[in-house]
C-alpha positions in Angstrom: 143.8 117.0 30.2 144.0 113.5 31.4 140.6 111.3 29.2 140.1 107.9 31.8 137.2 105.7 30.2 135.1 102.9 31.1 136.2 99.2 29.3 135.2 95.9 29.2 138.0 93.7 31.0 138.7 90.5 30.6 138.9 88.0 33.6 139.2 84.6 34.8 136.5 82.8 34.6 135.0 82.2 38.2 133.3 79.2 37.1 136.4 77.5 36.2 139.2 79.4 38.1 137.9 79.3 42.2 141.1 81.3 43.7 142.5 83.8 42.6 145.1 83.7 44.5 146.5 80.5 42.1 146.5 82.5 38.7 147.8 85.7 39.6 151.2 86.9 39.9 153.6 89.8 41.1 154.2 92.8 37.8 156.6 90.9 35.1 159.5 93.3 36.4 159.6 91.4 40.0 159.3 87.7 38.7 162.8 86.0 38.9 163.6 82.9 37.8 162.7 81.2 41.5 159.7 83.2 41.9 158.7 82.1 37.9 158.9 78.2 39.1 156.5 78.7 41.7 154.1 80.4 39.4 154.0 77.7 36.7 153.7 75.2 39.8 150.5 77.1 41.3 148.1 76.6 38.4 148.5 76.0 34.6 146.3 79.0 34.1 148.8 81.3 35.7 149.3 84.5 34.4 152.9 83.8 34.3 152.5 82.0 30.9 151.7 85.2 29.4 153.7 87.4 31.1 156.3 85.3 30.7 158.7 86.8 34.0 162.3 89.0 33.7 164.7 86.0 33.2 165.9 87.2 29.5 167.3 90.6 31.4 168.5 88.8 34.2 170.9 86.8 31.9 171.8 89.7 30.1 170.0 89.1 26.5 167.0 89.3 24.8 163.9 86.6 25.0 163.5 84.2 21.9 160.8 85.2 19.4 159.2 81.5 20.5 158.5 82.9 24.1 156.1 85.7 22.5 154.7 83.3 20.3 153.7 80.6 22.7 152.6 83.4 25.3 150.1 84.6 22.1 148.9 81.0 21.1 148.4 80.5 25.7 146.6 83.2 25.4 144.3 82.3 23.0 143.9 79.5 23.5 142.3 80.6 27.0 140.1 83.1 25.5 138.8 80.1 23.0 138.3 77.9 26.0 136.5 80.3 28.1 139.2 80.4 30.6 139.7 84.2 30.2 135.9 85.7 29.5 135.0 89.3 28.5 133.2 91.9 30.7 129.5 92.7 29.2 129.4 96.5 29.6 131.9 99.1 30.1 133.1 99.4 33.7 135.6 101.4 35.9 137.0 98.5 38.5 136.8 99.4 42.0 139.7 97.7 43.9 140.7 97.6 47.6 143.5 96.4 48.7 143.8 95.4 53.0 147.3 94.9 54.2 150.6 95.1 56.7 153.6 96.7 55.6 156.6 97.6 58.3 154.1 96.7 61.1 151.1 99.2 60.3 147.7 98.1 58.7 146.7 99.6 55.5 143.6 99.5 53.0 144.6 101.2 49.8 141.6 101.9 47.4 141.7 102.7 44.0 139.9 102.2 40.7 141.3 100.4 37.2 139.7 101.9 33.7 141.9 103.1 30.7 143.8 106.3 30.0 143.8 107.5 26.8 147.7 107.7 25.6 148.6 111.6 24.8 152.5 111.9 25.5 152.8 115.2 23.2 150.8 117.1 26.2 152.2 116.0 29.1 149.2 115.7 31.5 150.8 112.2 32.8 154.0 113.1 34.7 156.8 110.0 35.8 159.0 110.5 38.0 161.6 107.2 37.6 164.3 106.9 34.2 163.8 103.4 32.3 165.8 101.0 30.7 165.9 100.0 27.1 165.8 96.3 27.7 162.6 96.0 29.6 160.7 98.1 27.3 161.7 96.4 24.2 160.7 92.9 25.5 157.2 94.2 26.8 156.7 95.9 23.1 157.7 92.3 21.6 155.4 91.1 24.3 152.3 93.6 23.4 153.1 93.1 19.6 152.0 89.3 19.7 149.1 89.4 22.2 147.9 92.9 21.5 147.1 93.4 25.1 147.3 95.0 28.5 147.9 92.0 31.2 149.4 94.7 34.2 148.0 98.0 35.1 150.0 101.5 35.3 150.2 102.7 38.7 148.7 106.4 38.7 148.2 108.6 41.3 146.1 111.7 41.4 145.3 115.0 43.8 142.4 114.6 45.6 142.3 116.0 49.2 138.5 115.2 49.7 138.0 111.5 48.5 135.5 112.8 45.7 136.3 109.9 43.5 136.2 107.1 45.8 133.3 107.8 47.6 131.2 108.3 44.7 132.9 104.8 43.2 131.9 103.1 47.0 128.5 104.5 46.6 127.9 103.0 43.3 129.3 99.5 44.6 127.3 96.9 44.7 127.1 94.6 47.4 129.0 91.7 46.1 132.3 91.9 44.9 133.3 90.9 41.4 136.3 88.7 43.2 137.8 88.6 46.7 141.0 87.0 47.3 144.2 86.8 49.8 147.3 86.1 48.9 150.2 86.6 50.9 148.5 88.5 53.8 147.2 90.7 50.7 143.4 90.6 50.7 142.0 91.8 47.5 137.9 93.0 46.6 137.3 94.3 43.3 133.9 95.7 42.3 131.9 96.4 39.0 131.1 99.6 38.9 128.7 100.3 36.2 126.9 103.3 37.2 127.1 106.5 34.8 127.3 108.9 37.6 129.6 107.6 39.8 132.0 106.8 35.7 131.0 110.4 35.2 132.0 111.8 38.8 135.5 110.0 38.4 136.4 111.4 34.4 135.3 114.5 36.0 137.4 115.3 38.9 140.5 113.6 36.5 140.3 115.8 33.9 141.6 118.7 35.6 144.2 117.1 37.3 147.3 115.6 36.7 148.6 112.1 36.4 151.5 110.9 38.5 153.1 107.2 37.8 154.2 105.5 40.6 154.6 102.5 39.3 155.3 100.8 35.6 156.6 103.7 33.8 158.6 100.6 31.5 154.6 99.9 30.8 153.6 102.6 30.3 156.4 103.8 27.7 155.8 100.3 25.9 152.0 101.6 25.5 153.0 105.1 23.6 155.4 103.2 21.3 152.9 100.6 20.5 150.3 103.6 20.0 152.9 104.9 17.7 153.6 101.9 15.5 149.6 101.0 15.4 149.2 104.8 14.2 151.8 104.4 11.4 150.5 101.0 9.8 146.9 102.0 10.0 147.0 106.1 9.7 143.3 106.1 8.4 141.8 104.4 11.3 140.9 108.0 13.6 140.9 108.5 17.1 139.9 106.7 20.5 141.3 103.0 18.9 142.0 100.6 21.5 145.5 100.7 21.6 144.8 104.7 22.0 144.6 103.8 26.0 146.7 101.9 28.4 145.1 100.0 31.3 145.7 102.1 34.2 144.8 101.8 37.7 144.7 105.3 39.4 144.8 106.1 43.4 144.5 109.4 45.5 148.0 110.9 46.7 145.7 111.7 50.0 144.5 107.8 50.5 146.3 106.6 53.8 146.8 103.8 52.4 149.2 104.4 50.7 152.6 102.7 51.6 155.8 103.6 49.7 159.2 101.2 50.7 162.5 101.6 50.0 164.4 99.7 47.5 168.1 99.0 48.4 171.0 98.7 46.3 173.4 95.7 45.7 176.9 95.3 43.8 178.2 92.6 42.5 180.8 91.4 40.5 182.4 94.5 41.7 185.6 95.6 42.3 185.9 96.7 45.8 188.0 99.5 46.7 191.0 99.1 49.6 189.0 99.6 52.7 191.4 102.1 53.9 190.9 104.5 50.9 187.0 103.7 50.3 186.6 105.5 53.4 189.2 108.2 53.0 186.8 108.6 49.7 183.5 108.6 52.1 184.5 110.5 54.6 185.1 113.8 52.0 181.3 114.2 52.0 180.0 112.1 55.0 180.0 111.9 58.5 180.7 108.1 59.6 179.3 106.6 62.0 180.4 102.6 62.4 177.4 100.6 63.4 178.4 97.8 66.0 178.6 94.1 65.3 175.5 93.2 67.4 173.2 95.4 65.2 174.5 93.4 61.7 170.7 92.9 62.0 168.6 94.0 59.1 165.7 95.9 61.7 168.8 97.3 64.1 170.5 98.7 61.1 167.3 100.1 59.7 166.1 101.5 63.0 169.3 103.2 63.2 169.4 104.7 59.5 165.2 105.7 60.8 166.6 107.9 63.8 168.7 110.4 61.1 165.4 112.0 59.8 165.5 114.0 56.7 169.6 114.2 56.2 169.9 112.3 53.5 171.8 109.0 55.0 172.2 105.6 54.2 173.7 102.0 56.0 176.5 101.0 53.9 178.1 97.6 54.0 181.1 96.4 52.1 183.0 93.1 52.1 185.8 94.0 53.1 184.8 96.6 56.1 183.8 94.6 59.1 181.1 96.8 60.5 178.1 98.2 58.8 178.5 102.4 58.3 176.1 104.7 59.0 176.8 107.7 56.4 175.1 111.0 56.4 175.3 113.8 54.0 177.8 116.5 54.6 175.8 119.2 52.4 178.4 121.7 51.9 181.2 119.0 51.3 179.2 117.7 48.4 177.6 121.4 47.0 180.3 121.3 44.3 178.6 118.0 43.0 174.8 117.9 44.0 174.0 121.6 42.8 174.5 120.2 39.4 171.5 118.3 40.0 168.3 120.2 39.9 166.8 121.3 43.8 164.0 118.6 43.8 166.7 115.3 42.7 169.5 116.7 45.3 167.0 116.4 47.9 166.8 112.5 47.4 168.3 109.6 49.0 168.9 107.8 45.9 170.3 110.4 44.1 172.6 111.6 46.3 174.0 108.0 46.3 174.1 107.3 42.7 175.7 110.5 42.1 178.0 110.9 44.5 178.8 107.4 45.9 178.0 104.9 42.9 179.5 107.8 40.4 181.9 109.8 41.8 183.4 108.0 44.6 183.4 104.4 43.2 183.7 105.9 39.1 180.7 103.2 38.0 179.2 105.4 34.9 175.8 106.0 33.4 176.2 103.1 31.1 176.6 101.0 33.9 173.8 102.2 36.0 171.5 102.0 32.7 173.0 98.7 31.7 173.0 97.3 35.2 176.4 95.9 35.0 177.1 96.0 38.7 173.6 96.9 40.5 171.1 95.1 41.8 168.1 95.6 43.5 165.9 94.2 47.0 163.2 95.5 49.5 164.6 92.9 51.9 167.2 94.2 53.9 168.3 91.2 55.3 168.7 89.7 51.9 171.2 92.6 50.9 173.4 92.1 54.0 173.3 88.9 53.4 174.3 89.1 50.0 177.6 90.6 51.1 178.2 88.5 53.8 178.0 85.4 51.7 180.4 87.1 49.0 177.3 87.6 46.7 177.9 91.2 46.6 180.8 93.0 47.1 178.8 96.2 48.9 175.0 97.1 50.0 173.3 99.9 50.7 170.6 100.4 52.7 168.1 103.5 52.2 164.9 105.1 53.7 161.6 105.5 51.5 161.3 107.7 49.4 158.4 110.2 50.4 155.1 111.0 48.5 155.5 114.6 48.6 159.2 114.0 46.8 157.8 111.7 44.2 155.0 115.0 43.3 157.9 117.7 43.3 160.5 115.6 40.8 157.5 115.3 38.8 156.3 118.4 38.8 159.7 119.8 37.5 159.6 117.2 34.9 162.5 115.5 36.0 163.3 111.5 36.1 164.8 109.9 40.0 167.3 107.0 39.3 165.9 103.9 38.4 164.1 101.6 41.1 163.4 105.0 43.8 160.4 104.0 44.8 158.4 101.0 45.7 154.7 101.3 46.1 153.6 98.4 48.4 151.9 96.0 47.6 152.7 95.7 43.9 149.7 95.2 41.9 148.4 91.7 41.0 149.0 90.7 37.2 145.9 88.7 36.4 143.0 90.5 38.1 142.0 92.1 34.6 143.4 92.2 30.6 142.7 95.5 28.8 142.4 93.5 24.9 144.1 96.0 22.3 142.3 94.6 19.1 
């Protein structure tokens, strides 16, 4: 059963950092090398400098050993100059989140505290596959500072808000730190009270956990559990690296708002036009989108208005229009019953396995090595990208649903890489969970 604990986190000092908003920064997975610039321009105390961004995958090789090292020394260096401080007591971390995603106001809440790391009994459940590169680079990372700067996304069952109205009870009245950032405003609160602690490892235990984001983090924290375990074997249970900073949401909170990620390939070779859609039409209907509507909203409205077939806008360089393709079910049986109930009922995996893989032959070793694929929530950037000759073919998908992210769980299965995206990502900076 799932153990979630209190911590002291460690924070910015408000006496020397005044917004937020300038030493944060988007999960080290999102961070290209555009988006890195303008986080080292923001403030010198960004979070970026320990983080250190995705630029080593995005190149295709591994970081240098003298990233990690001057990300440890930053660190440090911050802690000895009281730019990062240290929480006095224990704490779960109250956070609220107040934003606008595809034109609907939202206020996510959740809480941040640690999860105690227990992958033998399988009481935390992902959903998404990983990739080797990521994970050995955040390992290198966690190695060197021996901490925690980004949170695991959990989600939990609970229909009647028990845990989040005993936390919002327990708050008090001013926040730890308020900031906005993008149209994002964030309030986080101290929540110190052994009751309301108590009422949240409570309802917890009995339930499962769900990642919806950062399973790459989360995997880093068992294998550094693992190697911390084998050096020091005499050192017992409940040691920090035993936990993973975690923050943890209800499935029921309206807040939640999941987009859709879309797919990119580049450096690809394109088949003819006139066979490509000899292939696609053997398990879709196809619907050609006109020119006027080579608008990202027109195309996504469009793909909207299909409901639950499983359907997607496809866009290739060297077709004209933009295709609107749905799933002909019993074309395709032959291929998606190989895949068990709850992954043939997805989006993505209907298009990785029978357009990416069987139609255009790209294998698993390319999907896992990203040879070809790429990845936006922008829609307009992904046409774009094949317009401009950046990509040779786009594909634009609907969300993936929360009930579809419980059942591939559930089953114990793993969606393709990069199914969901749980808006807004959490802010790297807010709290550090120190592993020594």
């Amino acid at each position: 059963m799932p153990q979630i604990e209190a911590f002291k986190g460690t924070y910015y000092n408000p006496e020397i950092i005044d917004n937020l908003a300038n030493v944060t920064a988007p999960p080290y997975d999102v961070i290209n090398g555009a988006c890195k610039s303008k986080l080292l321009a923001d403030s010198p105390y960004n979070v970026i400098r320990l983080i250190l961004g995705k630029s080593a995958q995005e190149m295709g090789g591994s970081r240098p050993q003298s990233e990690f090292q001057e990300a440890a020394s930053t660190f440090n260096q911050w802690l000895s100059k009281k730019i990062l401080i240290n929480d006095q007591e224990p704490a779960l971390y109250d956070l609220e989140e107040e934003f606008e995603a595809v034109g609907k106001r939202y206020c996510r809440r959740g809480f941040i505290g640690i999860l105690k790391l227990e992958g033998e009994k399988n009481t935390v459940r992902p959903h998404e596959k990983t990739m080797s590169a990521p994970k050995e680079d955040r390992l290198e990372l966690t190695r060197h500072c021996r901490a925690n700067f980004s949170q695991i996304f959990t989600l939990y069952e609970d229909s009647k808000n028990t845990v989040e109205d005993a936390l919002a009870k327990a708050r008090q009245s001013e926040t730890m730190l308020t900031f906005t950032e993008d149209g994002i405003t964030r309030r986080l609160w101290r929540i110190t009270d052994t009751k309301a602690i108590a009422a949240a490892q409570t309802h917890l235990k009995d339930r499962e956990i769900f990642i919806a984001d950062g399973h790459h983090r989360y995997e880093t924290a068992l294998l550094y559990q693992q190697e911390r375990k084998k050096a020091a074997p005499d050192t017992g249970e409940n040691q920090p690296w035993d936990y993973v900073m975690s923050y943890f949401s209800s499935m029921s909170d309206p807040g939640l708002a999941i987009l859709p990620t879309h797919r990119l390939l580049s450096n690809f070779p394109t088949p003819d036009a006139v066979e490509l859609k000899k292939r696609l039409a053997a398990y879709f209907t196809i619907e050609k989108c006109t020119a006027d509507n080579d608008r990202a909203q027109d195309l996504l409205d469009q793909l909207k208005k299909s409901g639950d077939n499983s359907s997607f806008i496809f866009l290739a360089d060297n077709i004209a229009e933009p295709l609107l393709l749905t799933l002909k079910r019993d074309a395709a049986a032959e291929i998606l019953d190989k895949l068990p109930t709850s992954l043939a009922a997805l989006d993505v995996s209907v298009l990785q396995q029978l357009v990416f893989c069987h139609i255009l032959n790209i294998s698993s070793a390319d999907m896992e090595q990203q040879r070809y694929t790429r990845y936006t929530q922008d829609a307009a950037t992904a046409i774009n990208a094949v317009r401009t000759g950046e990509a040779q073919i786009a594909v634009l998908l609907k969300s993936t649903k929360i009930e579809q992210v419980r059942e591939v769980a559930l089953q114990g299965e793993k969606m393709p890489q990069k199914s969901t995206f749980f808006f807004p990502k959490l802010a790297t900076g807010i709290l550090i969970n120190r592993l020594n």
